[in-house]
N, C-alpha and C positions, 0 to 999 in steps of 0.2 A: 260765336264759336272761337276754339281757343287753338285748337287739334286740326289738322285736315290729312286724314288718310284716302290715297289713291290709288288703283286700278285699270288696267284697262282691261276688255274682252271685245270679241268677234263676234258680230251680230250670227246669229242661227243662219241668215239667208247667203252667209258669206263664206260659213263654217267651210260646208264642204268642198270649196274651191281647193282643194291643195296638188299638191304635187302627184303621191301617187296615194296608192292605201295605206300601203304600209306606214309613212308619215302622217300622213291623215290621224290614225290607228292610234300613235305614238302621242300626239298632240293632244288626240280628242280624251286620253287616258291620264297624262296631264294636264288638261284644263279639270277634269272633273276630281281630282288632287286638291287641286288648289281651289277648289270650289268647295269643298268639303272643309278644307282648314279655313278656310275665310270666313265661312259660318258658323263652324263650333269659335273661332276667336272674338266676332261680332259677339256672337249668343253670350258669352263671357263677359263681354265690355258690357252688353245689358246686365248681366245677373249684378255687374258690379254697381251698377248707377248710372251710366255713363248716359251722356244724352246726344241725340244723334239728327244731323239731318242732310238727309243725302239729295246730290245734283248729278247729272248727268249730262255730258255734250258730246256729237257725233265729229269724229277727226278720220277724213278717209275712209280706211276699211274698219275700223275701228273704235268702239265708245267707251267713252272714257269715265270713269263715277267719282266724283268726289264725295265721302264724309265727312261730314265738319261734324268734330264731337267735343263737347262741354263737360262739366263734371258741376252738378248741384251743393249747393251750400254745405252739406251732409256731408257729402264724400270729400269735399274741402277741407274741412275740419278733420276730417279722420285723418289724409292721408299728411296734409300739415304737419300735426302731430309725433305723426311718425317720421318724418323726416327731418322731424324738427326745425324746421321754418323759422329764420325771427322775423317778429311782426314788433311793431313801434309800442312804445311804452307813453313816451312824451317827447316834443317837440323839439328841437337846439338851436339858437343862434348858427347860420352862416357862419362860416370860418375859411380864409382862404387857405389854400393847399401848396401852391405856389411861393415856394421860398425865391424866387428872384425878384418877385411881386414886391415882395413886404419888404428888399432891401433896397430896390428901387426905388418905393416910398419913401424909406428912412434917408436913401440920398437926396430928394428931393428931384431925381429924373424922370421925365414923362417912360410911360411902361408902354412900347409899342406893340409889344406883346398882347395885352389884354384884350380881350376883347367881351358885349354881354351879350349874353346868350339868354335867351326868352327861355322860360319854363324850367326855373335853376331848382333840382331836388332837392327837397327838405333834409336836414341832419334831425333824428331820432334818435333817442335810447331804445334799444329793443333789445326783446328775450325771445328763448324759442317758446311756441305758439301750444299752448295746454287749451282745450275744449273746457274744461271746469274752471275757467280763471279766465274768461271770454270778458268778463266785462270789465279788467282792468287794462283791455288793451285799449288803446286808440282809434278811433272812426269804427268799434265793433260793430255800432249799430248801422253801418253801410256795406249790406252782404256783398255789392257787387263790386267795390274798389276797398273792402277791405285785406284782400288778397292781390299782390300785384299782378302785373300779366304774365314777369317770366317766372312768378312763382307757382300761377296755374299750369302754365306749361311743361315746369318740373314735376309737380303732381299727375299732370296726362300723362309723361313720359313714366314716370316710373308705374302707371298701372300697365300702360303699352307693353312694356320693356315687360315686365313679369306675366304677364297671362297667358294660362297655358292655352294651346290647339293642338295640343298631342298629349304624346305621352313623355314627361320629365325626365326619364332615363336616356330619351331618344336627344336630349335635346329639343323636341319640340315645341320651346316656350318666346317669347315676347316679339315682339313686332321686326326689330334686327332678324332675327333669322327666318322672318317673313319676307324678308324685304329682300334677304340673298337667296331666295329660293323662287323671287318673281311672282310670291304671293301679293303683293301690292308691289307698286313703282314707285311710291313717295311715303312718305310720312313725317309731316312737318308742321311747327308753329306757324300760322298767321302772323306777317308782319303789320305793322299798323296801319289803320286805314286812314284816311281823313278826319275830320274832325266832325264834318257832316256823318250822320247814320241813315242806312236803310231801316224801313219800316220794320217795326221788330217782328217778327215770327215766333211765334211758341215752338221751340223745342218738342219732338216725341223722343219716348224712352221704347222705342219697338226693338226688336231682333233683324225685323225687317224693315225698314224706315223706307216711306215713301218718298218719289220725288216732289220738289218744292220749286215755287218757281222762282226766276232767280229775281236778285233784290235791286232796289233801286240803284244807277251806277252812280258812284260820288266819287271817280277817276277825270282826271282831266286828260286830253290828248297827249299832253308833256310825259304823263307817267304818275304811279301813286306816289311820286314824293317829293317832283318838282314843284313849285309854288308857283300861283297864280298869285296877278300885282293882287289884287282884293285881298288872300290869305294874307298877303306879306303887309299890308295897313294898316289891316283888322289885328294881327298879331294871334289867330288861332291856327296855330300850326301842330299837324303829330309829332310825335317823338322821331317818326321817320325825316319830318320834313325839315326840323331844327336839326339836326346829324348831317343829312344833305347840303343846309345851308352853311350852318358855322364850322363843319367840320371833314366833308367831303370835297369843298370846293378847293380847285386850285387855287383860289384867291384868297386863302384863310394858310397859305403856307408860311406865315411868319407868327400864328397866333396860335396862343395855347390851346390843345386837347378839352373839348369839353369832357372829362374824365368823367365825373358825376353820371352824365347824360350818358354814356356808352357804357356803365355800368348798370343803370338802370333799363338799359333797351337789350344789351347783349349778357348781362351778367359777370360776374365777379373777373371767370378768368378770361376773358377779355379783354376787360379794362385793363388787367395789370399787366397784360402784353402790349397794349400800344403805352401804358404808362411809362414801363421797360426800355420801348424803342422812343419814345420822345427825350425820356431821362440821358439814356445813352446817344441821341444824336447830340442832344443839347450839351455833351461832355468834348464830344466830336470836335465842337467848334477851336478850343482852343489848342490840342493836339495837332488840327488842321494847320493852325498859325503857327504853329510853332514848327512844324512839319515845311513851311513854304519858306519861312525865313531861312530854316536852315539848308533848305535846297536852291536860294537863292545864294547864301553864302557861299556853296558850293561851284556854281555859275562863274561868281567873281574867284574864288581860288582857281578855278581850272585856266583863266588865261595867263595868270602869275605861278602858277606851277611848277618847277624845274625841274623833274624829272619827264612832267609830259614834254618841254620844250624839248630838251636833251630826245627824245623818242623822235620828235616830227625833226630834229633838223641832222639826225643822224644818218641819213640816205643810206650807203652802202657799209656803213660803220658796222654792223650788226646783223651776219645774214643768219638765220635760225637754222635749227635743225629739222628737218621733212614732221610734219605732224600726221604719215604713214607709212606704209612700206614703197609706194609708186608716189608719193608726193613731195612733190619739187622743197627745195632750200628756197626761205624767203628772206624778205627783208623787215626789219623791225620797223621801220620805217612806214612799212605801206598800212601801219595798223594805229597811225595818228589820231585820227579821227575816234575810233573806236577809244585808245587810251585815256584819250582827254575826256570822253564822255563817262568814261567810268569816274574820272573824278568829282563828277557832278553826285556820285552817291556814298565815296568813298572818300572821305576826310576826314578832319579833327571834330565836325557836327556831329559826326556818326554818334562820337562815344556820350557829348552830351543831352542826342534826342534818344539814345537808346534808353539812358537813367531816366531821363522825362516821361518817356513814354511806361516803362516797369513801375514808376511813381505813379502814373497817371492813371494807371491801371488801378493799382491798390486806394487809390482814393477813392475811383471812379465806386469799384465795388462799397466800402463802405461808404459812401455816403448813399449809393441805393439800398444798402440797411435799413437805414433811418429813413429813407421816404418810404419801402416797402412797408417799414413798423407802423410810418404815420397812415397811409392808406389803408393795410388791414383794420388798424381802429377804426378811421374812419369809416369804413364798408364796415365794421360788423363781423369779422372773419380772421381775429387775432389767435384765437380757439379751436378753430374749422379742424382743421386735419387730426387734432391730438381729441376731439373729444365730439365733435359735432357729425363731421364726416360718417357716411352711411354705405354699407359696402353694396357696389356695383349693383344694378339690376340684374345684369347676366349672370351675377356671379353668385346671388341669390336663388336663382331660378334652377342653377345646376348642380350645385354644391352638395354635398353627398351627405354631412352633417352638420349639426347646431353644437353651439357651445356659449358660456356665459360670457361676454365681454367684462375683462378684471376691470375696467374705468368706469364704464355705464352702467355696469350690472344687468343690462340687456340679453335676451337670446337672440343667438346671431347664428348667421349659416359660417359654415367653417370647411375648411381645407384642409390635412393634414399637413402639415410644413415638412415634414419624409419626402411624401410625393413630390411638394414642390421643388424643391430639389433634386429632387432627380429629374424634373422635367425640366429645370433650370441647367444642368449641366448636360442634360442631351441635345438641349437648343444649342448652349454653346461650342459644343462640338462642331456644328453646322456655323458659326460665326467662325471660329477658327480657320474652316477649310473656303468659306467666305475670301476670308481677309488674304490667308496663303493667294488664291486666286487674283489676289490685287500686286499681291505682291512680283508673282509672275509676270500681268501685264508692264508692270513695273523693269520690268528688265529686261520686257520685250520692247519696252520704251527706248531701253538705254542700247540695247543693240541695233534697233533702226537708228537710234542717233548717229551711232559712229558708224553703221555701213554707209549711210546716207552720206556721212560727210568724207570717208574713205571715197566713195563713188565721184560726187564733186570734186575731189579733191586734182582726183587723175584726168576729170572732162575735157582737161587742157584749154579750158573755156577761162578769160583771167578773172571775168568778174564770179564766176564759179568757185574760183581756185581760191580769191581772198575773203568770198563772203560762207565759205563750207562750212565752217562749224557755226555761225549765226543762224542759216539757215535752216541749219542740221539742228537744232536748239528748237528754236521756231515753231516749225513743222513738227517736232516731237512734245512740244507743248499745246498743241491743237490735239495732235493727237492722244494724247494722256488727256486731255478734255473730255473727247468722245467717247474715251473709256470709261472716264467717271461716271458718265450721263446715264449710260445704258445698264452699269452693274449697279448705278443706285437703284434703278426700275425694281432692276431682279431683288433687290438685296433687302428692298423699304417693306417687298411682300413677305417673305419669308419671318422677316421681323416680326410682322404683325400675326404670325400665325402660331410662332410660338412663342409669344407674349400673351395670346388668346388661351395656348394651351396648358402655361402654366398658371392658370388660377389666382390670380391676383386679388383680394377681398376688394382695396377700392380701388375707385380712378383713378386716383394720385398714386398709388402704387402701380397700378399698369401702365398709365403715362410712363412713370417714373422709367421703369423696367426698360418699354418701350425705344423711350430715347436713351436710353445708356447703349442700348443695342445699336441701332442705325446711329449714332454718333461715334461710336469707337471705327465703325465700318467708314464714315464719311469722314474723320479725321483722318484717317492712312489713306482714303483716296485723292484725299484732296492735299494732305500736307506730303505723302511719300516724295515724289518729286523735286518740290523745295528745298526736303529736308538730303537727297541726294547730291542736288545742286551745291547745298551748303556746306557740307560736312563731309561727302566723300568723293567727288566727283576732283580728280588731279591730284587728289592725294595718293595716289596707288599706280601711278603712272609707268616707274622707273625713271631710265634715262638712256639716252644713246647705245643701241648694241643690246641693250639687256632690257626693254621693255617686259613688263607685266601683261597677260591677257586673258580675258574672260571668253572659254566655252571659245576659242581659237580666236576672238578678236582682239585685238589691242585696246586696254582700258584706255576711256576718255579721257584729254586733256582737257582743260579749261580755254575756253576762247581768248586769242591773243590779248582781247582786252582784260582779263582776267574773270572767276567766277561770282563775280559780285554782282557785274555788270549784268552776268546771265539769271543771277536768281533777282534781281529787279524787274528783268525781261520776261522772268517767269511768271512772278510776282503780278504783273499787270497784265497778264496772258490770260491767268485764272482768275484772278481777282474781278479785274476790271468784265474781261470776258462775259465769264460767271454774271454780272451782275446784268451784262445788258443783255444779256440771253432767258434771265428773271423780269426783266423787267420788258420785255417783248413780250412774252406768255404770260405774263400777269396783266396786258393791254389785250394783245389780239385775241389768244386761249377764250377768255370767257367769256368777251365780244361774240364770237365764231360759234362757239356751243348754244348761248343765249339765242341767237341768231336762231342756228339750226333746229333747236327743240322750238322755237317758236313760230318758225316756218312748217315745221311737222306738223303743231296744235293748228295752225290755222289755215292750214292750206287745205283744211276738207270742210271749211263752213260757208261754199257757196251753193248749196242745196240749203232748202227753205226760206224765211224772211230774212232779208236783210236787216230789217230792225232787231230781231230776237235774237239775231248772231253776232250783233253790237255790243247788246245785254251784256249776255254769255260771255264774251270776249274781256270783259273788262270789271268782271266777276276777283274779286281778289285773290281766291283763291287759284282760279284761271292762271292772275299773274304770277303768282308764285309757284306757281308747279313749271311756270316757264324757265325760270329760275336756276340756277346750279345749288347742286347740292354742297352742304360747309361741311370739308373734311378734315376740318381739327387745326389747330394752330402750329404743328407740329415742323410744317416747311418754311413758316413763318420764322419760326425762334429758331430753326436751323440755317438758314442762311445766314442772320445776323450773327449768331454767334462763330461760325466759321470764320465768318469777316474779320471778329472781334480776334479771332485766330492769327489773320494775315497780318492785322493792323497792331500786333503786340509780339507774335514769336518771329517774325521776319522785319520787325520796322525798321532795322539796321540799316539794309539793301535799298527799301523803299523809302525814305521821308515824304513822299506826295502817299501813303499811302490810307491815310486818314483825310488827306484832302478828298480822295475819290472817292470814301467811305462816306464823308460828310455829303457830297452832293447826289450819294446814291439812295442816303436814306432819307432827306427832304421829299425827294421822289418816291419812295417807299411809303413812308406814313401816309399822303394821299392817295396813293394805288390802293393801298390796302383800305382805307377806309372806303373809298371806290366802290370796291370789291364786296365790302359787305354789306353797303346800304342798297347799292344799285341790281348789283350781280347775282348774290347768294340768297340761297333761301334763309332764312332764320334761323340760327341755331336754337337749341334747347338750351337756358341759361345754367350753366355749371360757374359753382361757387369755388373760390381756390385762395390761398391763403397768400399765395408770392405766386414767383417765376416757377417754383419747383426743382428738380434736378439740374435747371438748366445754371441757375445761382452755380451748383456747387459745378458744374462744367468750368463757367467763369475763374472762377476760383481756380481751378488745377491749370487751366491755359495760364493766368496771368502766374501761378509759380513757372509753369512750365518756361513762359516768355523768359523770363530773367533767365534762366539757363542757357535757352537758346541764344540770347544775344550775347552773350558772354563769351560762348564759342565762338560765333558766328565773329566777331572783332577779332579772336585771339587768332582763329584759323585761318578765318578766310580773306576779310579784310590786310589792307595791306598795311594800316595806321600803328602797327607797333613794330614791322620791321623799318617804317621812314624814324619812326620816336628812337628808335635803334643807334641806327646809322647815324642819326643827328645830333645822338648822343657823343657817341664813339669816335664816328669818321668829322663829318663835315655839318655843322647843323643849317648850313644852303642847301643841301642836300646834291648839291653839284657831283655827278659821279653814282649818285644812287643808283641807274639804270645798269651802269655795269655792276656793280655793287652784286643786285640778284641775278646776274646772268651768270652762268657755269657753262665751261668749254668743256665740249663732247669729248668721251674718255679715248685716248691714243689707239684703241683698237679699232675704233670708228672710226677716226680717223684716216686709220691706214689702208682701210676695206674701200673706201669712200674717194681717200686723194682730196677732203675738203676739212676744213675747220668750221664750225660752226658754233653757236651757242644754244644754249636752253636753260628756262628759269627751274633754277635749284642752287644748293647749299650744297656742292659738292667738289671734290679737285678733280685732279685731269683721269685719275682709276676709277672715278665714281662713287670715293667713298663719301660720307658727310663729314662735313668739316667742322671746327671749332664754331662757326657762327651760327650752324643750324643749332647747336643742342646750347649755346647760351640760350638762344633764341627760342626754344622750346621751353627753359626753364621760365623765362618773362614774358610768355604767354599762356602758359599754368597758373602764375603766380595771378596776372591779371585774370586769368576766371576765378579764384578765391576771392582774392580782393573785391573784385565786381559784383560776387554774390551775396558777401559778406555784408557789405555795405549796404545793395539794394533791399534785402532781407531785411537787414537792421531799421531801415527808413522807415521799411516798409510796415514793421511790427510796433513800431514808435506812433506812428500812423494809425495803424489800428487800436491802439492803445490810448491814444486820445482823443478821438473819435467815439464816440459810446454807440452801440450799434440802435438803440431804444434814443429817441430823443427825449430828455427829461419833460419836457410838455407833454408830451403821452404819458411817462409814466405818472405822471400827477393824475391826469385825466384817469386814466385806469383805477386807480383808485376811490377819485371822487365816484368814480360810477360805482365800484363796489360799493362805496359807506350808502352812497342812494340807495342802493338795493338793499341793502340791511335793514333801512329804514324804512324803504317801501314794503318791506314783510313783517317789521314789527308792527305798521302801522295796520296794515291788513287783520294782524294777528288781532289786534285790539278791536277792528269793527267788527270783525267776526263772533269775536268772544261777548260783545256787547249785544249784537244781532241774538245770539243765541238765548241772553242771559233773560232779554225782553219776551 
């Protein structure tokens, strides 16, 4: 069996235990619903071929049915065909895939990386799969492994997915909208079993399929995928069990992806996601280095520093102005500590990890060109989306008309692209007042920040008084956390309802659609705060006497230590946070659920033998209905690439911020792989060409990054007003400290009876003085220059890079002139055949 469709229902003798009648009433009217549709959908999958054989076990009040259904030689071939399937041609040399491999050899350095891996997939020429041209393929004449298993499962799925139980106008069509209607509870591929078989069983092709009993077990106590020492000597291991060993284990964290292997057990787009995130950690590493050096450098400047010394040994030199209406005159003095620590992010490194990291980015991107281009040849899927691609099952089933595809010259179901459009801009209407909503929390953000530090301020409490706006920061970053968490919930459903509603032909365009949706939303929830921190947060302040206020509170200052210090703070708030908040739920989550569905299934099999409820228990598909359901890769490539967000349009702030990146996602690749051998039930294998949308996401973050750091130095950073002054004044910068402090305007003064200072550019009335608007002009000029230059590198880069590596494009070709010649050659026994 390929398919396992599930069910549960209440025994007759149990039925009528309910509540009152009227529930009773309500229940017994939907069971017999779903009893009606389950048999016209059955009666369907027979009329189609479908073969069937059904299991049953008692859980509780409860019995549960498993179908396990197959699809015969016949409907292979048919449904192949139409999906267009490549099936192998001829055989290919091995070839490694791994370019650190091949340079490692040419160095002549042991590859600690490597590692082998038993039961390494064949490389093939293949085409897609024609019924009348059957016996130029490969192993034809082996009906049951000439089809692979996640290509049967493609085939089960797309009859699943189209068959009607209603009526088509109603929507009444394919297994998904049985599945949301609690017509069945599962519907899933078989993962792989052992390498031992139970006694085979003939298949019936009935409407009603009898029970069968269950099969010999070939589970050991560990589990179906743990190895027993015997397996592991013998060297016959599943496809499950080699994944577990060389690629699940935490003891394989330094060695390559069996990519081959996870492509052929999980399908295309799979593989190009962990290939994604192995490629992208393994880019990690040297950004990390280069990211620790320069925050080590920054360590050693901060105790040689003159301006922070000048700060800690200026005691009473310096008493500031109140940072609210009830809060006390401090001393600059008491903010040593904090000043000096901002130095550790805020130096001469900044400006040349920010170029490193915009460089590193553009490289990063295209050289995963070239490995994508080299993968999809190698998979077979260079074509997939512009020509091969087959539109959706749902999108088949509902579609109101056909029309000629101009590429295939196929009839296809169709969409009017009117409608869609309008369905496309009435969703987005609902993202718009989305996002408004974010924005809101967003400034309900920023008003707890300052009443909270306004509150502290006046507590008359000292460690209150000089820690109020860190804490005020802090705590407003915890809480813009909480916010994110819960309006993603809301936000990820909505997404997907009107991405269902606008009719998308294929997957890759609904994916596509999909994530452009929740990513625009997840970008402003997650970067809004940063990008306040960075950009406007002390810029709209005022000054003494004549303060600015929002909605009656006085706009935020920056923390004595300045705002750099705070979007670092921030930075490792969410980032870091974020990550170990992903990676608890990605531990305990699935653990807990597995746990509990498995404690539901077996807590009702102490009635009858204890031997037969051994059987049953360890029945495969048992295990996998135990299982979590795989709900797309979509949280996957959204967290990393957010990351990819932190670690590129803010790495100004943070130089450790790809350290933590690095050591989140060593952690990540085994979770995730975890996750799928152990945890989830088996996807249905979906073929995909790349990353998809998420590429050209990459792409607009890493222009975006150069932008942002460019500002981010010019504004907020304090490295071009010391390049300034060192120019100008003193290049010891002795004197710097007063340098940016301005004395409160004589009004203030007089009201007050104190003199104090505050950081600005301005004389004793408040105006701006000569040094602010030099200093505005050379830090304009450096965001030109900064963009100018990184763009330029950047397009130099791309430019000499070729996104195709010329070894594929050869390869491409040689396999055309093959094929030319494999059809001339054809043409000729054919014409010979006939002639005779």
């Amino acid at each position: 069996a390929d398919f396992v469709l599930v069910w549960e229902t209440v025994p007759w003798e149990l039925s009528g235990q309910q509540d009152s009648r009227e529930n009773g009433d309500m229940q017994e009217r939907s069971a017999t619903t779903h009893r009606t549709w389950r048999k016209k959908f059955l009666d369907e999958l027979h009329t189609a071929g479908i073969h069937m054989e059904k299991h049953m076990t008692r859980v509780e009040k409860k019995v549960v049915h498993y179908l396990l259904l197959s699809a015969p030689w016949n409907v292979l071939c048919y449904y192949a065909e139409e999906l267009q399937l490549r099936v192998p041609l001829q055989a290919l040399p091995r070839q490694t895939s791994n370019w650190s491999s091949s340079v490692l050899r040419q160095l002549g350095i042991p590859n600690l990386m490597a590692q082998e891996v038993p039961n390494l997939p064949l490389d093939y020429y293949t085409c897609p799969f024609k019924a009348n041209k059957l016996r130029w393929f490969l192993g034809s004449d082996e009906q049951d492994t000439f089809f692979s298993t996640t290509q049967r499962h493609q085939i089960l799925y797309k009859i699943l997915a189209t068959t009607q139980y209603g009526h088509s106008r109603d929507r009444e069509v394919g297994v998904d909208q049985l599945l949301s209607e609690n017509v069945f509870t599962a519907a899933f591929p078989l993962h792989e079993a052992r390498p031992c078989r139970p006694p085979v069983t003939h298949p019936t092709a009935s409407p009603a399929p009898q029970p069968a009993p269950p099969p010999t077990p070939c589970l050991s106590p560990q589990g179906p995928y743990k190895l027993r020492p015997e397996e592991l000597a013998a060297g016959s291991l599943s496809p499950r069990q080699v994944l577990f060993q060389y690629w699940a284990s935490w003891w394989k964290w330094s060695k390559y992806q069996p990519l081959d292997h996870i492509r052929k057990y999980f399908g295309e787009k799979v593989a190009f996601y962990f290939a994604w995130l192995g490629f992208y950690t393994g880019w990690l590493l040297p950004a990390a280095v280069v990211g620790m050096v320069v925050f080590i450098t920054g360590i050693f400047l901060m105790f040689n520093d003159v301006p922070s010394q000048e700060v800690c040994s200026s005691e009473e030199k310096y008493w500031m102005c109140p940072l609210c209406k009830t809060c006390p005159y401090w001393q600059l003095s008491k903010i040593c500590s904090m000043f000096m620590t901002g130095q550790l992010f805020d130096h001469g490194g900044t400006i040349f990890f920010s170029i490193f990291m915009s460089l590193w980015a553009v490289l990063f991107l295209e050289f995963w060109k070239r490995t994508n281009a080299s993968l999809a040849h190698h998979w077979d899927c260079s074509e997939f989306e512009d020509i091969e691609e087959q539109p959706r099952p749902q999108f088949t089933a509902v579609a109101p008309m056909t029309i000629i595809n101009p590429i295939t010259g196929a009839e296809e179901p169709y969409f009017p692209k009117r409608r869609r459009v309008h369905r496309i801009l009435a969703g987005s209407m609902v993202i718009i007042m989305m996002i408004a909503m974010v924005v809101m929390f967003l400034v309900s953000v920023i008003l707890y920040r300052a009443v909270i530090a306004i509150l502290l301020s006046s507590s008359g409490y000292f460690w209150f008084v000089a820690s109020a706006s860190r804490i005020a920061s802090i705590t407003g970053s915890v809480v813009n956390l909480i916010f994110i968490l819960i309006l993603s919930k809301i936000y990820i459903s909505l997404a997907h309802f009107f991405t269902k509603w606008e009719m998308h032909r294929t997957q890759t365009k609904y994916e596509d659609a999909f994530t452009f949706k929740v990513f625009i939303f997840q970008f402003v929830t997650f970067y809004s705060s940063p990008v306040y921190i960075a950009f406007f947060k002390g810029k709209f302040v005022g000054y003494p006497g004549n303060y600015q206020s929002f909605l009656g509170v006085r706009n935020e200052e920056c923390s004595p230590g300045g705002c750099f210090i705070e979007l670092a703070q921030e930075l490792l708030v969410i980032m870091v946070g974020k990550q170990i908040i992903n990676n608890v739920q990605e531990v305990a989550i699935p653990k807990l659920k597995c746990w509990w569905h498995k404690h539901k299934l077996l807590s009702g099999k102490k009635t009858g033998k204890e031997g037969e409820s051994v059987l049953v228990e360890q029945a495969p598909w048992v295990m996998d209905y135990q299982l979590l359901v795989f709900e797309g890769l979509f949280d996957e490539y959204l967290e990393m690439v957010l990351q990819f967000g932190f670690i590129t349009i803010f790495v100004a702030a943070c130089p450790l911020a790809p350290l933590f990146a690095l050591l989140n996602n060593w952690v990540e690749i085994r979770l995730d792989a975890h996750k799928f051998i152990c945890d989830y039930r088996r996807p249905v294998a979906e073929r995909a060409q790349g990353i998809g949308i998420w590429f050209s996401i990459l792409e607009a973050i890493t222009h975006l990054a150069v932008i942002s750091n460019a500002f981010l130095i010019a504004f907020t950073s304090d490295f071009l007003p010391r390049m300034y002054y060192g120019y100008v004044h003193d290049s010891s910068l002795r004197g710097y400290v007063n340098f940016t402090l301005a004395y409160a305007p004589w009004d203030f003064v007089l009201q007050s009876n104190t003199t104090c200072r505050y950081r600005a550019f301005r004389d004793r009335d408040g105006n701006l003085t000569l040094t602010y608007w030099q200093l505005l002009a050379i830090r304009l000029g450096f965001i030109i220059v900064f963009e100018h230059v990184v763009f330029f590198t950047g397009r130099v880069i791309a430019w000499l890079v070729p996104d195709i590596p010329e070894s594929i494009e050869v390869k491409v070709k040689r396999e055309r002139y093959l094929a030319k010649e494999a059809l001339a050659e054809n043409k000729v026994r054919c014409g010979s055949s006939s002639f005779k």
